[in-house]
Steps between C-alpha positions, in 0.01 A plus 500: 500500500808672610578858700852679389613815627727721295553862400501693154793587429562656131111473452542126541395310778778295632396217713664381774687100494180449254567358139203503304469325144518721236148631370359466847185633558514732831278717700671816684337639791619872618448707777343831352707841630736489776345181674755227490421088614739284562454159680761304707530137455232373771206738370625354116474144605182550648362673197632200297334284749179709434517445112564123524202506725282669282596285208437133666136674556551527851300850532258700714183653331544872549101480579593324772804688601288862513266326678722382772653862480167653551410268781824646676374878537 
């Protein structure tokens, strides 16, 4: 799995130094209203990190992490 940032531009969305296959399945995610995200390099490559993470199966439970949240109040 990959994160791209772009803009629409035209009604297209124009990704930035990303070439995608043609036909490629993609999933947009938008800010709803005014709110705007954007994320500098570090918090990107930790997000990445997160995902690779996640897909070698190296996860927490979220039972366990409410738990350890709960234990905290």
């Amino acid at each position: 799995m990959r994160v791209a940032s772009g803009r629409i531009i035209d009604g297209r969305v124009e990704l930035e130094d990303v070439h995608l296959p043609e036909g490629a399945s993609v999933t947009v995610l938008m800010p709803e209203g005014e709110q705007t995200f954007e994320a500098d390099a570090e918090t990107e490559r930790m997000l990445l990190e997160s995902i690779a993470q996640c897909e070698r199966g190296r996860t927490v439970p979220i039972a366990k992490v409410l738990n350890d949240l709960r234990s905290r109040e």
